[in-house]
C-alpha positions in Angstrom: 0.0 0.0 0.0 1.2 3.2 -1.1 1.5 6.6 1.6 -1.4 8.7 0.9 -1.2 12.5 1.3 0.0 12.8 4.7 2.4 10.6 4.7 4.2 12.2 2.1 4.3 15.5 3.7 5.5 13.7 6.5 8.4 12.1 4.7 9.6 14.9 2.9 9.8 16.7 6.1 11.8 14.3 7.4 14.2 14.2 4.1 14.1 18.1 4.4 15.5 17.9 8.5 18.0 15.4 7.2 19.7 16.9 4.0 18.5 20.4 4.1 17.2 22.8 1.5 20.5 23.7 -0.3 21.3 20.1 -0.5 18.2 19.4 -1.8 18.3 22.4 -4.4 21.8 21.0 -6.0 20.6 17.7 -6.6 17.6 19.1 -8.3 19.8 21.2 -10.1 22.2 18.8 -11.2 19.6 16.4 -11.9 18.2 19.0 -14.3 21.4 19.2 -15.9 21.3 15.5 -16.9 18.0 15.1 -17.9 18.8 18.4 -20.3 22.3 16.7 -21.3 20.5 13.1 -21.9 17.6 15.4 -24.1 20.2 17.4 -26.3 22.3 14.1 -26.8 19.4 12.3 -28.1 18.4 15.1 -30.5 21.8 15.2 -32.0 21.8 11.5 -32.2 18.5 12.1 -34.2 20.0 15.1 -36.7 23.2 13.2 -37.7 21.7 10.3 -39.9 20.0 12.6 -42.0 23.4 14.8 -42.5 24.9 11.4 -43.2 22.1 10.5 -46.0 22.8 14.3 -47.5 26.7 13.9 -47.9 26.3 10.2 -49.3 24.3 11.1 -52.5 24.5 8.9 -55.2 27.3 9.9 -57.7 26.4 10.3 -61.6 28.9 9.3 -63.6 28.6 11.0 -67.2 30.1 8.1 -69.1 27.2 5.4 -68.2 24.9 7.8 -69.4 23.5 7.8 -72.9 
């Protein structure tokens, strides 16, 4: 069974006595960083097959052609 309301607020009170608020605030922040990191990496993973399908165009060769 999960906690319901109150029993969150109660556990993050806890978490907030035992680490504190800055502590908190830089692992939000660098978890923000990684999900932003992981985000951008993926979209350049997506852009680079289609600059690899523009440079590799087929080459005509003028002497097979009639």
């Amino acid at each position: 069974m999960l906690p319901g309301g109150w029993e969150w607020l109660i556990i993050l009170a806890i978490v907030l006595l035992i680490f504190g608020v800055g502590r908190i605030a830089r692992v939000g922040g660098e978890l923000g960083k990684g999900v932003s990191a992981f985000r951008q990496g993926v979209q350049e993973g997506q852009d680079e097959p289609g600059k690899d399908a523009a440079e590799k165009k087929p080459e005509t060769n003028s002497d097979t052609q009639a």
